[in-house]
C-alpha positions in Angstrom: 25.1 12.5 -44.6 28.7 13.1 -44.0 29.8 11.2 -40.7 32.9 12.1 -38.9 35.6 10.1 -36.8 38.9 10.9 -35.8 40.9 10.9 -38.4 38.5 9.6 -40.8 35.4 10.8 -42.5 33.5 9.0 -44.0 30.0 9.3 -46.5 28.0 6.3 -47.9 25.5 7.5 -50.7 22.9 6.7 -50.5 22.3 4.9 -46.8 18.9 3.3 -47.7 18.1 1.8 -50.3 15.1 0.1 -51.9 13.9 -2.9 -54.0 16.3 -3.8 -57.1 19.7 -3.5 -58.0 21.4 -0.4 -57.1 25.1 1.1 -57.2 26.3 2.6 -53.9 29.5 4.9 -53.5 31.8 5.4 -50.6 33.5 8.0 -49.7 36.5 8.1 -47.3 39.0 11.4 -46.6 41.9 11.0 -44.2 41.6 14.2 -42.0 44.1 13.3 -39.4 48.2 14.2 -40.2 49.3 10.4 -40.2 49.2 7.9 -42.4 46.2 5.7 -42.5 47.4 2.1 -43.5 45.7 -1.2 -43.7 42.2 -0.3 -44.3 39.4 -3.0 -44.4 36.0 -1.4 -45.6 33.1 -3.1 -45.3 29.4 -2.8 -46.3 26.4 -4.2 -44.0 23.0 -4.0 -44.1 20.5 -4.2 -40.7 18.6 -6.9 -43.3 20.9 -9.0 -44.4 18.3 -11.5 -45.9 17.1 -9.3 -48.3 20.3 -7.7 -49.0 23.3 -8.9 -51.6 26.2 -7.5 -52.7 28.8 -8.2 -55.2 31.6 -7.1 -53.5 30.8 -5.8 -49.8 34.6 -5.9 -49.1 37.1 -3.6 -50.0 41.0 -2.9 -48.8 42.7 0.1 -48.9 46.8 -0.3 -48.4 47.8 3.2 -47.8 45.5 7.2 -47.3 47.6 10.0 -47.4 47.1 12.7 -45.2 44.1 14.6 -46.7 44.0 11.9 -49.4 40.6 10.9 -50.5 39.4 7.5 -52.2 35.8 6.7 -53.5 34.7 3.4 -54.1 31.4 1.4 -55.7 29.4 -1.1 -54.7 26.6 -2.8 -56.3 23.6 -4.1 -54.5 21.0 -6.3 -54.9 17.7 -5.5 -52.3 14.4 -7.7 -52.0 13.6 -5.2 -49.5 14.0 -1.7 -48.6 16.6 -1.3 -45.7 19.1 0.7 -44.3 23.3 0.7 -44.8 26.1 1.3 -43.3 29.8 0.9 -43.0 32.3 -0.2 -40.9 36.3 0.6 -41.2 39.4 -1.2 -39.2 42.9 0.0 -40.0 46.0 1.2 -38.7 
C-alpha cells in the first residue's frame, strides 16, 4: 500500500512479514517542490522481540523534487508481525 504525506510518499513492501529471513524494500518519492534534506529512515516492528534487522537505519542527505530512492532491508522474524516506517527530515 502506497501511503501519502505531504511532501513525501512513501511504500514499504511488504508490511508483514512472517517467520525467517526476509528482504524488505522502501520506497520514498519527494512529491512536494522543495528540497527534502536530512532524511533519517527507520524500520520498526509492533514486535520487536521477535524482530531483527541488519540495518533498520538509513540516511538520505538530499531528494530532489520528484526524485525517488529505494532502499533494502533484511530481516530476521521468529514471529509473524507487522512493519512500518518512520521518516524525520528537513
Amino acid at each position: 500500500m502506497i501511503r501519502f504525506k505531504r511532501p513525501i510518499e512513501y511504500e514499504l513492501t511488504p508490511d508483514s512479514i512472517e517467520v525467517g529471513t526476509h528482504w524488505l524494500s522502501v520506497h520514498l518519492k519527494n512529491t512536494g517542490g522543495d528540497h527534502l534534506k536530512n532524511l533519517n529512515i527507520k524500520i520498526h516492528s509492533l514486535d520487536s522481540v521477535h524482530i531483527s534487522f541488519r540495518n533498520p537505519n538509513h540516511y538520505i542527505h538530499d531528494l530532489e523534487p520528484d526524485g525517488e530512492k529505494y532502499l533494502d532491508v533484511e530481516v530476521e522474524a521468529n514471529k509473524t508481525s507487522h512493519l512500518y516506517i518512520s521518516i524525520r527530515g528537513r
